[in-house]
NUTI-25353 format. One record per residue: x, y, z of N, C-alpha, C, O, CB in turn. Coordinates in steps of 0.1 Angstrom, whole numbers, plus 2048, in hexadecimal, padded with zeros to 3 digits. Each point is the difference from the previous one (the first is absolute). Glycine has a CB too. Example, Ala and Ser with C-alpha at 12.3 -4.5 7.8 and 13.67 -1.06 7.14 Angstrom:
2
8847C784E7F780C80080980C80080A8008077E37F4805
80F8177ED80980B8007F880B80880580B8018077EF7E9
//
This chain:
248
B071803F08067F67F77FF7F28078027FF80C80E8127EA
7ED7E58027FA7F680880F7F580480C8007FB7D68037F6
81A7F581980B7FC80980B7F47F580C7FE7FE7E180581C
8027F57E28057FA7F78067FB7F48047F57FE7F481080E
8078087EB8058057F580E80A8018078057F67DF7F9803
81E8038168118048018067F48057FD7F78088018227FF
80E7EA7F280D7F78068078048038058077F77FA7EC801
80780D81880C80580380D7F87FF8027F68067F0816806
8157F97EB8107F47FD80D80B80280180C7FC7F27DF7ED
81680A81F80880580680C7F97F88007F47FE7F2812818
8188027E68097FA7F780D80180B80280B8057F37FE7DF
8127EF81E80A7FA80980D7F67F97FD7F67F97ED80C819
8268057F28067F87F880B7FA80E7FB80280B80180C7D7
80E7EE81D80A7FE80581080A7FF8098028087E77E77F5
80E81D7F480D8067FB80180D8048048077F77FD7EC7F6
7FD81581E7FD80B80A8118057FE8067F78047E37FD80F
81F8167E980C8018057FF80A80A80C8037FD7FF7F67F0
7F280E81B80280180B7FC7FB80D80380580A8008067E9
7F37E680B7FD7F780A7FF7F97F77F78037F980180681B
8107ED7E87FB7ED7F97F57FB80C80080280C81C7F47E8
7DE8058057F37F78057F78058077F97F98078127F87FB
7F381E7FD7F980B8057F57FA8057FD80280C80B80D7E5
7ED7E78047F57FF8057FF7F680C7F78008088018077E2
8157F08177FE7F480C80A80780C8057F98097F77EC7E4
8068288128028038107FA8038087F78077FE8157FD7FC
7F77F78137F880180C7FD80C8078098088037FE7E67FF
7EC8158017F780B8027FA7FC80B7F87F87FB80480F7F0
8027F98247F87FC8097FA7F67FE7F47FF80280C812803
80D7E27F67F87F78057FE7F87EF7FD7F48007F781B81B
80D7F77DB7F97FD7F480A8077F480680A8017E07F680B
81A7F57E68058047F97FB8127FE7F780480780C7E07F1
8038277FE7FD80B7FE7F47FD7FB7F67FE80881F80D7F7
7EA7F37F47F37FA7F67F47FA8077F48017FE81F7F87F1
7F28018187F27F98087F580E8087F48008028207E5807
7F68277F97F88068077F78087F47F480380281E7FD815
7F78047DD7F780A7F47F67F38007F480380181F8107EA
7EF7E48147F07F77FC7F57FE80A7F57FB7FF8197F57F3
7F88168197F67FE80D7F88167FD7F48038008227E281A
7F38207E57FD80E7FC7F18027F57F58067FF82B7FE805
7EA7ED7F27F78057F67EF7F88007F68047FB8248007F6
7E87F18187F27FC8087F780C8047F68057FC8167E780E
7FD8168007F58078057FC80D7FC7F880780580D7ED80B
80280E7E47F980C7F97EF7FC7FD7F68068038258017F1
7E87ED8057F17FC7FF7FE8077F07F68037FA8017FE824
8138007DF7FD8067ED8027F87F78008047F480881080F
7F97DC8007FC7FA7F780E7F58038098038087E58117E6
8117DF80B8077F47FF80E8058008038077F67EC7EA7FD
81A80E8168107FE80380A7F77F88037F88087F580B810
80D7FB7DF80D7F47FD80B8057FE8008097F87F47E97FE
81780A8108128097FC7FC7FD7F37F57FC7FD822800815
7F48057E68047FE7F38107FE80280780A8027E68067F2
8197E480D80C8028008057F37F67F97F87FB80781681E
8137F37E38067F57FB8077F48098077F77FC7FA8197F3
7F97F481E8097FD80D7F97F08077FA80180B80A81F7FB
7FE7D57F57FA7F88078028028117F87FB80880A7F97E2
8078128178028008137F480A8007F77FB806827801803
7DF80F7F47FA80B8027F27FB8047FA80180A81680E7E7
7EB7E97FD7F77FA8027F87F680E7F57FF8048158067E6
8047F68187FD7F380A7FD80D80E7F77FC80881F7E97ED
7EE82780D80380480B7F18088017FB80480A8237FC7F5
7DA8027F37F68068037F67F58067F880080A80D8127E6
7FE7E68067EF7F58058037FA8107F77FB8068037F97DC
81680C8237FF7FB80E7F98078037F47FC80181E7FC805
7F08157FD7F580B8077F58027FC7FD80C8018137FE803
7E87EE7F67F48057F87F88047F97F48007FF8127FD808
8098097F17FC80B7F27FF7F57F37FF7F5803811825806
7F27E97E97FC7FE7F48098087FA80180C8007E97ED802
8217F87F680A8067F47FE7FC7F17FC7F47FE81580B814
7F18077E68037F97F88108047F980780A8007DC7F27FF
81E7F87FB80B8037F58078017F98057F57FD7F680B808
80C80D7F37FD8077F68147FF7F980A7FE8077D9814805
81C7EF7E980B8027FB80F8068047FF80C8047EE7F37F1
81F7FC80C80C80A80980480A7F58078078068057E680C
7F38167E38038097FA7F780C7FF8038077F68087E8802
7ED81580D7F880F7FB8088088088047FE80B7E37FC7F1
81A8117F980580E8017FC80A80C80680A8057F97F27E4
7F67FD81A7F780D80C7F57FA8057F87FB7F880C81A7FC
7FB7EA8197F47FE8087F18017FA7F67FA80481B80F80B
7F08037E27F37FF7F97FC7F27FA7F67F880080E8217FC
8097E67FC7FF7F67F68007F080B8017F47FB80E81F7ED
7F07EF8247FF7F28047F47FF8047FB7F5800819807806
7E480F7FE7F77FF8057F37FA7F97F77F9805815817807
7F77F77E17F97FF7F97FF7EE7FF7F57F98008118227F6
8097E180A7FB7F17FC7F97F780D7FA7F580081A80C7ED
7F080881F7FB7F68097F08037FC7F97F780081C806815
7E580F7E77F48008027F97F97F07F48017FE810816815
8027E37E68007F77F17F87F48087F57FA80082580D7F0
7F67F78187FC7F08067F280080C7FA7F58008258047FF
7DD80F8097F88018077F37FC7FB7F97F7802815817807
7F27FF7ED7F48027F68018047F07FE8087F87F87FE81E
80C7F17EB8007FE7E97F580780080380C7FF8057DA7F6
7EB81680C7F48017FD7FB80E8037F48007FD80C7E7807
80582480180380F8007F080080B7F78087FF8198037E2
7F07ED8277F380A8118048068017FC80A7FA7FC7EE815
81580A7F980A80B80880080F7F48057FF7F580F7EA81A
7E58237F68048087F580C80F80980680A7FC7DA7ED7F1
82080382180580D80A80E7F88058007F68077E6817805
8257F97EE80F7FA80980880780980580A7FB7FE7EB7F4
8008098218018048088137FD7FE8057F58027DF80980B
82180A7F08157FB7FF80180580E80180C80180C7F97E3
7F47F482680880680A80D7FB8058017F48037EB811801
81E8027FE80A7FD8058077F680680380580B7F580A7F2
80E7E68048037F680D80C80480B8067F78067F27F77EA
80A81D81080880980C7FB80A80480780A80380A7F07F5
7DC8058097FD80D80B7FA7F780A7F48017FF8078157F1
8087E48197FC7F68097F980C80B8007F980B8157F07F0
7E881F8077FB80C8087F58037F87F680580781F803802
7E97F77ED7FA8087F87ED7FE8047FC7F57FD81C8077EF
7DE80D81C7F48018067F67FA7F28018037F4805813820
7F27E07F37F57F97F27F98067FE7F87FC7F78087F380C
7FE8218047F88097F68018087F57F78037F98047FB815
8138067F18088047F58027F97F88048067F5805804814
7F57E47F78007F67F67F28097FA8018087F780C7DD815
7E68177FC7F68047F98008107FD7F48037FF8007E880A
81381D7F77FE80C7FE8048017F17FA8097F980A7FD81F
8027F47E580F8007F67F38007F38028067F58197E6819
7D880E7F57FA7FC7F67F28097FB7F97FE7F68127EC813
7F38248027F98087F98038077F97FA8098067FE7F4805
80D8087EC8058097F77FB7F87F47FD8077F6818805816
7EB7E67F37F97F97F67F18017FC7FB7FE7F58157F6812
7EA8138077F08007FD80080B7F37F78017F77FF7FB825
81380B7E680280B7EF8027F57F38097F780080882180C
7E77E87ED8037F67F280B8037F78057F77F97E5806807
81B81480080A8047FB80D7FD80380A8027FA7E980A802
80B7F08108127F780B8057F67FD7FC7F68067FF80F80C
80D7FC7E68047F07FC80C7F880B8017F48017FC8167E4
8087FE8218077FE80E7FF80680C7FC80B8018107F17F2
7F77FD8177F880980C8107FA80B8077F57FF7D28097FD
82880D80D80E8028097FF80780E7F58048048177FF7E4
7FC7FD81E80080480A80980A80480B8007FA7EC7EE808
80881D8078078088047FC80780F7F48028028107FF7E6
80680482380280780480680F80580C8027FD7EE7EA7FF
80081F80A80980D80180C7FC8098017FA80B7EA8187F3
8217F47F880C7FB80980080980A7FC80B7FD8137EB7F3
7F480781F7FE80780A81180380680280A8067E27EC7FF
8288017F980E7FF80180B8077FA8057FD7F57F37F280F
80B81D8038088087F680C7F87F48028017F47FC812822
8077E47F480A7F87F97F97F77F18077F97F8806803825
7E68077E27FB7F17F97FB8097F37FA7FA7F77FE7F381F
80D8237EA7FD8097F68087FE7F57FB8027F47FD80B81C
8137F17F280F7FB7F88047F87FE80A8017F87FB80A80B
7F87E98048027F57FD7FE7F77F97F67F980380C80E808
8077F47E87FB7FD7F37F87F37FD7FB7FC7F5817811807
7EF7EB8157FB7F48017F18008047F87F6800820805805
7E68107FF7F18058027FA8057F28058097F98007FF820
7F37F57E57FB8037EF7F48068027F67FC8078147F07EB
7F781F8077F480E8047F77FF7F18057FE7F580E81981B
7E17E97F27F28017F880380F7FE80080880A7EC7E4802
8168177E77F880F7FC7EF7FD7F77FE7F77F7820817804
7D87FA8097F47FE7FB7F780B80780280780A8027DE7F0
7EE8177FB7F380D8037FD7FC80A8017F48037F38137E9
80980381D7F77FA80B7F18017FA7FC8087F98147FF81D
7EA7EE7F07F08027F57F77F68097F77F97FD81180B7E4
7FE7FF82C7F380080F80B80080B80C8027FE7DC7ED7F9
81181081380780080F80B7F67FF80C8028047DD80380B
8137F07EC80B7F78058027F67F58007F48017FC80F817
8058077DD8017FB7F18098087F77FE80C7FF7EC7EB802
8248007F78048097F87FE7F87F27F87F7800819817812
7F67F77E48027FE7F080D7FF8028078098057E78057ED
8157EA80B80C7FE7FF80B8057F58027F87F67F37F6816
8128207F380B8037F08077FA8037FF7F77F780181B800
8087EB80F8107FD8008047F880E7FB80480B80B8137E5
8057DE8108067FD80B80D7FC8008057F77FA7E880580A
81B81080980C8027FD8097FE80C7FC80580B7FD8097E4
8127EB81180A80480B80480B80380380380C8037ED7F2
7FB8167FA8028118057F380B8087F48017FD81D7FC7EC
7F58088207FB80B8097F38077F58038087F78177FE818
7D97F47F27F98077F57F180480680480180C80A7F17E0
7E681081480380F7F68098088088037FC80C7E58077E8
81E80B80680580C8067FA8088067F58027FB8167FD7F8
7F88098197FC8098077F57FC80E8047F78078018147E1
7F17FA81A7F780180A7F97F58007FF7FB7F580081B80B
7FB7E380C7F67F67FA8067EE80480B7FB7FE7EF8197EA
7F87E881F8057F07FD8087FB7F48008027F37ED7FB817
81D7F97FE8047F47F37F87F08057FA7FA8098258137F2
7E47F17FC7F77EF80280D7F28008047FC7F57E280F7F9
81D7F081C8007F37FF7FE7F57FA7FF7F88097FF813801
8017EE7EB7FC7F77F88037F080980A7FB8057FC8177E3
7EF7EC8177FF7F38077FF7F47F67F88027F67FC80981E
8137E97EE8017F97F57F67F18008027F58048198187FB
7DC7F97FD7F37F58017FA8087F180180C7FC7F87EE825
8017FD7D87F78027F47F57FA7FB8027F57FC80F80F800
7E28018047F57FA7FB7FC8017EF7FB80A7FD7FF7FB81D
8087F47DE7FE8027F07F37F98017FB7FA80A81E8067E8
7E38028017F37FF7F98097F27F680B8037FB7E581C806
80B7D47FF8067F47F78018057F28097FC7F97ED7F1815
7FF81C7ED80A8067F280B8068018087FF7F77E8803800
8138078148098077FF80A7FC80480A8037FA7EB809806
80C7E981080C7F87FC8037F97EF80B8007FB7F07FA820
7FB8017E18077FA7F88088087F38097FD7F87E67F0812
80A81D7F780680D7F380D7FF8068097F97FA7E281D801
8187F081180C80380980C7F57FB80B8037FA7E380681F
80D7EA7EA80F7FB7FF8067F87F48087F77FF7F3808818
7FD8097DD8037FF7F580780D7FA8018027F47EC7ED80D
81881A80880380D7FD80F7FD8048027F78087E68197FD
8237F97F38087FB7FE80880B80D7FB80B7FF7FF7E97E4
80F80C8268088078057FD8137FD8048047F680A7E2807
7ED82280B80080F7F780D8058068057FB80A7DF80C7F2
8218047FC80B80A7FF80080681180B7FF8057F28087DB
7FA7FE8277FF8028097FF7F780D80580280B7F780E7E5
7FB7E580E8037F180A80F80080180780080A7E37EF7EC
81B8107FE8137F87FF80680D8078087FC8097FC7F47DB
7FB81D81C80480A80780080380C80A8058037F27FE7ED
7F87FC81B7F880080A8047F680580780380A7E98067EF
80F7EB8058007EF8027F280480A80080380C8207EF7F4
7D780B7F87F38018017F57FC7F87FD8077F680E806815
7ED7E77F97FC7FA7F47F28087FF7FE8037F48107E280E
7EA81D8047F580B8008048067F57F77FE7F980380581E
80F8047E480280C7FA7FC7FA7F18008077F681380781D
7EC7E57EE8027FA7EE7EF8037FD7FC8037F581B7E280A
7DF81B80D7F57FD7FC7F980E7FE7F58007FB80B7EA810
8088247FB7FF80C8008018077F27F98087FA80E7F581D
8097FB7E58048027F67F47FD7F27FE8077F681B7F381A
7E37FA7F47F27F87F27F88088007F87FF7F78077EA80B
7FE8228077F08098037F67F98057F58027FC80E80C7F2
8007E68207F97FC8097FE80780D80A8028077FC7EC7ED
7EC8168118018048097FF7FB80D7F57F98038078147EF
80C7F48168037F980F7FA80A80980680B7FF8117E87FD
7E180D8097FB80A8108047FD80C8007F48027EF80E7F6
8148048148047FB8067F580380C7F78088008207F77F3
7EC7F88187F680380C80A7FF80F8067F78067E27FD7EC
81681C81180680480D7FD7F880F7F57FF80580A8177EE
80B7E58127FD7F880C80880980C8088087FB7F67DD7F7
80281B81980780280B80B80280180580B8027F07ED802
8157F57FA80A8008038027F87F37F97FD7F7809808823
80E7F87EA8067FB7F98077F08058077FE80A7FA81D7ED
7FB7DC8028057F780780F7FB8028088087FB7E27F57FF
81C7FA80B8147FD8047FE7F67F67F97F680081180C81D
7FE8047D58087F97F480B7F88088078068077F680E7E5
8057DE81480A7FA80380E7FF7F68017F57FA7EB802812
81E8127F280A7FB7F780E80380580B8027FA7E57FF7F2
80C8008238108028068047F880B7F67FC80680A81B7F4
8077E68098057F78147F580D8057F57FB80382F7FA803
7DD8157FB80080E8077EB7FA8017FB7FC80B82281D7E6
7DC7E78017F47FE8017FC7F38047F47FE80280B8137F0
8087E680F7FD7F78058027FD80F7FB7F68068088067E5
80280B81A7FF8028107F78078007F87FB80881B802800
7E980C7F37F38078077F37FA7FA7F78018078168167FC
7F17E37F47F37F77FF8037F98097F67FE8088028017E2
8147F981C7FF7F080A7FC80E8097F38028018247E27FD
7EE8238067FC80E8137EE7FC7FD7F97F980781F8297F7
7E37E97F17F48008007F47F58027F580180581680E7F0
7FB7E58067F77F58028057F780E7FE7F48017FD80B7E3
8098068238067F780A7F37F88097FF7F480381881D7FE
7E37F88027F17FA8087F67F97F87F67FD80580B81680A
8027EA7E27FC7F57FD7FF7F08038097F98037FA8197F4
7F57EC8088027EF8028037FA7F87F98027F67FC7FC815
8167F77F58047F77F57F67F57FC8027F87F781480D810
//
């Protein structure tokens, strides 16, 4: 998939309730955000811009040498901002590959950025995701860890049915990890955030599930690990531990 025709956009707010100002806390040296946009460089999968409503946020990427734009303080979800930052980018529809990645996996390896994006080479994939085998007993039950059920349909490929906070599938057998990065196809974002809330998203509190729900298929592609979600004091000391030998 060509470099040029993806955009990776990173949707970033300020209204965090378990860390306010999430994206401008300090990380070795650097706002958090500054480091997903250095992550998302060097993936090398195509053009980086946050998406945020945050003029500070903004100001905090381009000190460091990333690209913001933006976007409205009212959207509902990280999809629906992304969509408009990618309006304002490109009206003119080049971009047809959108990279949603997270702005609290500041760990997160830039090959899993580009990983995120083969499951697309299938023309029938209208979304493409990420996952890992959970290897932590504790992270089997824990509802904050969100488990991929799906076909396996290669080594390090699933089909994505269902994605649940609950302990799933049952019995013998890997569970999967759900890593929260997303590659859509620009029709399919745009189908997506014209879809209204589904019965199971509002259940779950899981917005994946609305696009499961429409009979879009998401695939997912197995990586290693899993990268450090920042949304506690607790994870934010261990990304500052993890990046510490960085340079500011």
């Amino acid at each position: 998939m060509a470099e040029n025709n993806t955009l990776i956009l990173i949707p970033a707010r300020m209204a965090a309730t378990r860390l306010p100002g999430k994206p401008l806390l300090d990380v070795a040296g650097r706002p958090m955000i500054a480091h997903v946009v250095a992550r998302a460089k060097e993936s090398r999968a195509g053009r980086a811009v946050v998406a945020t409503d945050s003029a500070d946020i903004a100001a905090a990427v381009t000190a460091h040498g990333g690209e913001a734009v933006i976007t409205r303080a009212d959207h509902p979800s990280g999809s629906d901002r992304i969509h408009e930052a990618l309006e304002k980018l490109d009206g003119a529809g080049a971009i047809d590959t959108i990279i949603n990645l997270q702005g609290d996996l500041p760990t997160i390896a830039p090959d899993d950025i580009r990983a995120v994006l083969k499951p697309l080479n299938d023309a029938a994939v209208d979304i493409a995701t990420l996952a890992a085998i959970i290897r932590k007993d504790e992270e089997q039950t824990n509802p904050n860890v969100v488990k991929i059920v799906g076909s396996q349909i290669g080594s390090d490929r699933l089909r994505a049915l269902y994605f649940t906070r609950a302990t799933a599938p049952y019995g013998e057998g890997p569970r999967y990890h759900h890593i929260g990065i997303y590659a859509y196809r620009r029709t399919a974002l745009k189908r997506f955030v014209t879809l209204p809330p589904s019965p199971l998203e509002i259940r779950e509190k899981l917005e994946q599930l609305r696009a499961l729900e429409a009979g879009m298929r998401i695939d997912v592609a197995i990586v290693d690990s899993v990268p450090l979600g920042v949304d506690t004091p607790h994870d934010l000391e261990a990304a500052r531990h993890a990046l510490a030998g960085q340079i500011a």
